[in-house]
N, C-alpha and C positions, 0 to 999 in steps of 0.2 A: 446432638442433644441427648440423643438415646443413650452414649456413652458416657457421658455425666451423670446422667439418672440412674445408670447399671451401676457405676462406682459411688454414685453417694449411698444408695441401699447397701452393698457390700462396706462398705468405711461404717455406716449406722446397724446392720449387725454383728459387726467385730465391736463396735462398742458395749450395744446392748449388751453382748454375751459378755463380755472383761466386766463391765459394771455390774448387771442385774444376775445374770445367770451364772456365770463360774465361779464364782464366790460359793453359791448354795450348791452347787454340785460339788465343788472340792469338799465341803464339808461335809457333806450328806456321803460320799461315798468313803468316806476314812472309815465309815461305818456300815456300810451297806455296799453288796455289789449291784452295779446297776448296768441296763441292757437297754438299748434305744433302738427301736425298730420304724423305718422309714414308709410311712405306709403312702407310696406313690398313687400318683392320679389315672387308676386305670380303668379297662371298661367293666363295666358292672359285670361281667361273669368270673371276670380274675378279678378283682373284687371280692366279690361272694367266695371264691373258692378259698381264696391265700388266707384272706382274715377269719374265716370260718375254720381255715383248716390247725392255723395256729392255735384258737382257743380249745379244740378240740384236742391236739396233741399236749395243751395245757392241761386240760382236764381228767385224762389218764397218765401222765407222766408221773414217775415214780421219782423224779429228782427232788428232793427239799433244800436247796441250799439259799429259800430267802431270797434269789436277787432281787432283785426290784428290774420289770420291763416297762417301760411308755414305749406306746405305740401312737407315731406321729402322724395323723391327717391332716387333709387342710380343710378348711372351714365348710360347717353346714352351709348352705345357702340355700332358700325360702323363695318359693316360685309361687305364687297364688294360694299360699297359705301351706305349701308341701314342699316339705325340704326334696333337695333335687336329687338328693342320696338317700333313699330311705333306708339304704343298708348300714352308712358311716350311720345316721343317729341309732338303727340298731346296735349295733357294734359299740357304743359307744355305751349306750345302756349298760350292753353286756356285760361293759369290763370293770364296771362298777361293784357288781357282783363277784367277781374274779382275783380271789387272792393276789398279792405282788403283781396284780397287772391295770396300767392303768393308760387312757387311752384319751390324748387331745387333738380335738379340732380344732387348732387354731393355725391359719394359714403362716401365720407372720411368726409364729413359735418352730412350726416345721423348718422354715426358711432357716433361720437365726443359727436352727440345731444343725443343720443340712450344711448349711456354712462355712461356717466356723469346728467341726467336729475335730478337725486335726488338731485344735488347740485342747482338747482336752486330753490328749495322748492316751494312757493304760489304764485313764481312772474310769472310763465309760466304755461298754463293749456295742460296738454298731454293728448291725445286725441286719439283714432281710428277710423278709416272708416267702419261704417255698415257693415255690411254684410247681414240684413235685406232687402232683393231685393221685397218683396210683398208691400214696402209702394208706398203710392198714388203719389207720387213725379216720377214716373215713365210715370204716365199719362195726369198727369197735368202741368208740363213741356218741356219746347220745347229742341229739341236735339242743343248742344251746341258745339259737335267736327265738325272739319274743315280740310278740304285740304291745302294748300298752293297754289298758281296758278300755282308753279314750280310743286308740287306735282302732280296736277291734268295733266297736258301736258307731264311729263314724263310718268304718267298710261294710258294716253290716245293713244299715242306712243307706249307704250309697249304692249296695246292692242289689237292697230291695226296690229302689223304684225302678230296676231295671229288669222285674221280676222275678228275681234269683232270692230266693230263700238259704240262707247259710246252715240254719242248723238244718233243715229236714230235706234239702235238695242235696242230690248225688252229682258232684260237677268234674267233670273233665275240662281241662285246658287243654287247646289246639295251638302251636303257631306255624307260620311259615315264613322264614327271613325272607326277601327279595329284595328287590334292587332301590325302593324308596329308604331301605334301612342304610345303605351306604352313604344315602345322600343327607340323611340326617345323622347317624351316628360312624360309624365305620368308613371313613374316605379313601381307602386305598385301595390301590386298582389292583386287580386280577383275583380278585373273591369272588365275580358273579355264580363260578360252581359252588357256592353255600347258599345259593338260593334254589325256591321251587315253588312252584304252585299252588295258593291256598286251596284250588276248586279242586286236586287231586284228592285233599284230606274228606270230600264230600260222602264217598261210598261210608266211609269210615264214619263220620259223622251222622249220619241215619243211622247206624249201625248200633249207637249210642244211644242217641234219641231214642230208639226201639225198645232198650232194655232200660231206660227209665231212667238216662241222665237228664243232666242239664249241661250243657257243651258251650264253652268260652274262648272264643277266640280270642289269645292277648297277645301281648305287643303293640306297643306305642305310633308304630312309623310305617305306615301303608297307605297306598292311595287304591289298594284293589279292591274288591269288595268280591265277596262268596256269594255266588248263583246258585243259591240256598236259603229257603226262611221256611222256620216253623219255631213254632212257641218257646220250644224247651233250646234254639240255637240262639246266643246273643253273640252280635259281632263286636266285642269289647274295644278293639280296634278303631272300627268307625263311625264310635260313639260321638266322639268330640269330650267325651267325658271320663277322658284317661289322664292319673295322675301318682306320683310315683308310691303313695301308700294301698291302691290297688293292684299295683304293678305286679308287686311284691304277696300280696294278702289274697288273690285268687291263689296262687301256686302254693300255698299255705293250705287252702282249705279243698283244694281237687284230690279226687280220689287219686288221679295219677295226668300226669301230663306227656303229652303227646307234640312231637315239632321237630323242629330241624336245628342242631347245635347253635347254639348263640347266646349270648349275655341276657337277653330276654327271658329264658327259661332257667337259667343255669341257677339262678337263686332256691329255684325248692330243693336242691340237696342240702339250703340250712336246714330244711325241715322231713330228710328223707323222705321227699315226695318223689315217689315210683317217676322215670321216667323213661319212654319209649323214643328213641332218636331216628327221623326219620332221614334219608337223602344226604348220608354220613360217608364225607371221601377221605377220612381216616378208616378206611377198611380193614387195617391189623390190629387196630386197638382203639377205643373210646376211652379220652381221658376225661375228668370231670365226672366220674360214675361211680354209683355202689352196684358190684355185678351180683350181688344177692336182690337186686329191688329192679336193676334198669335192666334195656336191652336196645339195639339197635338193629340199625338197616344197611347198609351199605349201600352207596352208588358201585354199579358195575362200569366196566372199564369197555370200550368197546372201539375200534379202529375204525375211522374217518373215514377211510379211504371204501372200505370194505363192508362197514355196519359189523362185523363179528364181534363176539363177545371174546375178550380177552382175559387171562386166568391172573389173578392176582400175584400168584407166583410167576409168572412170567415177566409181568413188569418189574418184580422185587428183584430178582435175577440180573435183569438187563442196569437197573438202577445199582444194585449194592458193587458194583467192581469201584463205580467212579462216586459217589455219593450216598449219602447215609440214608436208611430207607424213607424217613421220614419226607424224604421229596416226590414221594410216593403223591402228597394231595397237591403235588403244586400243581394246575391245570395246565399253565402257561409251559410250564416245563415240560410235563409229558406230551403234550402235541406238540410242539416242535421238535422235541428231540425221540419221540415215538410214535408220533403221526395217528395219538388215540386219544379218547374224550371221554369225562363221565356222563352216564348215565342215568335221569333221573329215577327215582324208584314209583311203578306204577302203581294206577290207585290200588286195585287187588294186592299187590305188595303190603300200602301202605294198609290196606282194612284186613288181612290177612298177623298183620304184627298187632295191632289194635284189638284184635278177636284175642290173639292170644295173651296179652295184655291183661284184658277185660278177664279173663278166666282166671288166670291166676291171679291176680287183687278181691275178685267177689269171693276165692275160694279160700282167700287168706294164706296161701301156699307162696314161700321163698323158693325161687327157682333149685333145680333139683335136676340137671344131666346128666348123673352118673354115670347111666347106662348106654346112653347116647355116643353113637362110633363119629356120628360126626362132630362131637364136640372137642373125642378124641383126637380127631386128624386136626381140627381146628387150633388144638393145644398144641399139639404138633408143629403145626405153623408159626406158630406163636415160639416156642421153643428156640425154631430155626433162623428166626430173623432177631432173637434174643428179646424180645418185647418182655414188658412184663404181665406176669401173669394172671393178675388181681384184676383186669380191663374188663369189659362189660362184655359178658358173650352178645352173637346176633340175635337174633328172632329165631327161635329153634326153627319154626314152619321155614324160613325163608333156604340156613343153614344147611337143613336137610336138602331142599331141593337145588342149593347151587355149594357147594359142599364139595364139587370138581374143580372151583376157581380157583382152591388152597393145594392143590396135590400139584405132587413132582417138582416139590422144590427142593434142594439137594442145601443140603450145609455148610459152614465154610470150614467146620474141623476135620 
C-alpha cells in the first residue's frame, strides 16, 4: 500500500509541475535568471545559522545581476497558537523585505520542486545553504531577523507575569543540554558528551544575581530542576510555560547568554547576542560564533585508565595519520581507540568564564588579545592542524592557565 501511495504522490507532482508550474517558469526565466534554494527540515541551530547566514551574505554582496532566488520550506505549523518554527515564519518575514529574494512555506510546493527539478534542466539554478558558518559574513553584517510589534507585546506580557521586566531588567540566559534533550529532540546515540549539569551553572548564577541580573534558564526539554531560588532566578524550563516565540525572544533580549552548544541557544547569533560556550568537545575551534563577541570553554581530555589530563595535541597527533581531526569530539572514538574521556568543565571554570564575560559586555569592550602569548600559541595551534582562523577564542582566564594542552605539536609540512 505504501508503494502505491509513494507512486501516486510522485505520478501527481510530475503532473502538477508539467501543468501548473513549468509553463510559468519557462516563461519567467526567458527573462530572468532564477536560483531555487532547498531549505531542508533541520534542527533549529542549522536552521538559524544556514538561513541567517545566506540573507546576511545577501546583504553585503556586491553581485547585481537580478537573479531571482526562492527559497523552499516546508509549511508553518501552529501548536497552541505558536508556530513550531518561530524561525521559518521569521525568515519568512524577512525575505519579504529582501530584494530578488523570496521565500515559501509551502510543504507540497517544496516537494513538487524537489521532485521533478531535473525537468527543468539549465533554466533554473538549484542551489544549497552553506553550512560553512566560519565565513566573514558573520561579522561584517548586521543581524537582519525581527520581532513583529504583536510578537514583542505578547513576550513582553508573557514575561511579565513571570516577573521579568524587558525594558528595565538586565537578563542573562543560562542553558545546559542533557540527556531528556535527546529524548525529545536529538535521538541519536553517542552525544551524551554534549551534555552537563545545570547545578554546575549555580556559582555562576549568584554571581549574576549579585551584580543585578535577572538570569533565565532556557530550553524547552529537561526534567532536572536547579537547587537554586531567589527572586531575580526564573527556571524558564520548568515553567510548563514554554513556547516557541519565547524560545527565540529571551536570547533576543539578554545581555549575553551562557550554555553548552546546542540548537537551543544558537538562534541569538540572528541577533549578535554575545555568547559564552560552556562544556565544548570541539576544542580547536567553535563553529557557529562571532570571535569578536563569543568565547568558549573546552572539555579537557583525560585518560580512563589513569584520571591524567591529556594535551590536546597529543590526541591531534595520535588522530591526524589515520583520520581527519575533526574526530577529535567523537567520545565513542576516542575511548576505544585512546582509552580517554572528556571532562566536564567545573563550576569555578564555569563562573570563572562568566566573570570574564560579565566584564567585558558591562565595559562595552570587543575582545582584544593582542598582546596575549597564549592566544599566540593558541593560533599557533590553530595554524598546525589548518583550522580556520576566524573561530571563537577560549575564555582568556581559562587559556592562560591550561595553555600547555596546545604545545608540542609539530606540523605536517
Amino acid at each position: 500500500m505504501k508503494f502505491y501511495f509513494s507512486l501516486f504522490k510522485k505520478i501527481l507532482a510530475y503532473l502538477t509541475s508539467a501543468l501548473l508550474i513549468l509553463p510559468v517558469i519557462s516563461v519567467y526565466t526567458k527573462f530572468n535568471k532564477v536560483r531555487i534554494i532547498f531549505v531542508p527540515d533541520l534542527p533549529q541551530g542549522f536552521l538559524a545559522h544556514s538561513v541567517d547566514l545566506f540573507f546576511r551574505k545577501h546583504q553585503i554582496s556586491n553581485v547585481n545581476d537580478n537573479t531571482k532566488t526562492l527559497l523552499l520550506a516546508r509549511s508553518i505549523v501552529y501548536i497552541d497558537g505558536y508556530p513550531k518554527s518561530q524561525l521559518l515564519l521569521m525568515f519568512k518575514r524577512l525575505s519579504i523585505g529582501v530584494d530578488n529574494v523570496y521565500m515559501s512555506t509551502n510543504s507540497f510546493m517544496q516537494y513538487i520542486m524537489y521532485k521533478t527539478k531535473r525537468v527543468y534542466g539549465h533554466a533554473v539554478i538549484f542551489d544549497k545553504l552553506t553550512t560553512n558558518f566560519y565565513e566573514y559574513e558573520y561579522i561584517s553584517a548586521l543581524p537582519m531577523a525581527s520581532f513583529t510589534c504583536s510578537e514583542i507585546s505578547s513576550a513582553r506580557n508573557q514575561l511579565k507575569l513571570f516577573g521579568i521586566d524587558v525594558v528595565n531588567d538586565k537578563i542573562v540566559s543560562v542553558f545546559a543540554r542533557d540527556s531528556d534533550y535527546k529524548n525529545h529532540i536529538d535521538k541519536k546515540e553517542g552525544l551524551d558528551y554534549r551534555n552537563t549539569d545545570i547545578n554546575n551553572f549555580i556559582p555562576a548564577i549568584q554571581y549574576l544575581v549579585k551584580k543585578g541580573y535577572k538570569v533565565v534558564r532556557v530550553g524547552s526539554y529537561s526534567t532536572k530542576e536547579v537547587q537554586y531560588t531567589d527572586k531575580s532566578f526564573f527556571d524558564y524550563t520548568m515553567s510548563g510555560k514554554t513556547n516557541t516565540l519565547l524560545d527565540i525572544f529571551l536570547l533576543y533580549i539578554s545581555k549575553f547568554v551562557v550554555g553548552t552548544s546546542s540548537g537551543a541557544i544558537d538562534p541569538a547569533h540572528l541577533f549578535n547576542t554575545p555568547v559564552t560556550y560552556i562544556d565544548c568537545t570541539t576544542f580547536y575551534s567553535l563553529p557557529f560564533s562571532n570571535k569578536f563577541y563569543d568565547a568558549y570553554i573546552p572539555k579537557k581530555i583525560a585518560s580512563i585508565k589513569t584520571g591524567e589530563i591529556v594535551r590536546f595535541s597529543s590526541i591531534i597527533s595520535q588522530i591526524r595519520p589515520k583520520k581527519n581531526v575533526r574526530w577529535a569530539v567523537d567520545s565513542t572514538y576516542l575511548r576505544e581507540e585512546f582509552g580517554v574521556e572528556f571532562i566536564s568543565n567545573t563550576e569555578t571554570e564555569i563562573l570563572e568564564g562568566v566573570v570574564e564575560t560579565e566584564e567585558r559586555i558591562s565595559s562595552f569592550q570587543l575582545k582584544d588579545h593582542s598582546n596575549s602569548k597564549s592566544v599566540e600559541l593558541y593560533y599557533q595551534f590553530l595554524d598546525t592542524i589548518k583550522t580556520n582562523d576566524l573561530c571563537t577564542l577560549p575564555v582568556l582566564v581559562w587559556l592562560e592557565k591550561n595553555i600547555d594542552l596546545y604545545s608540542n605539536l609539530k606540523s605536517d609540512t
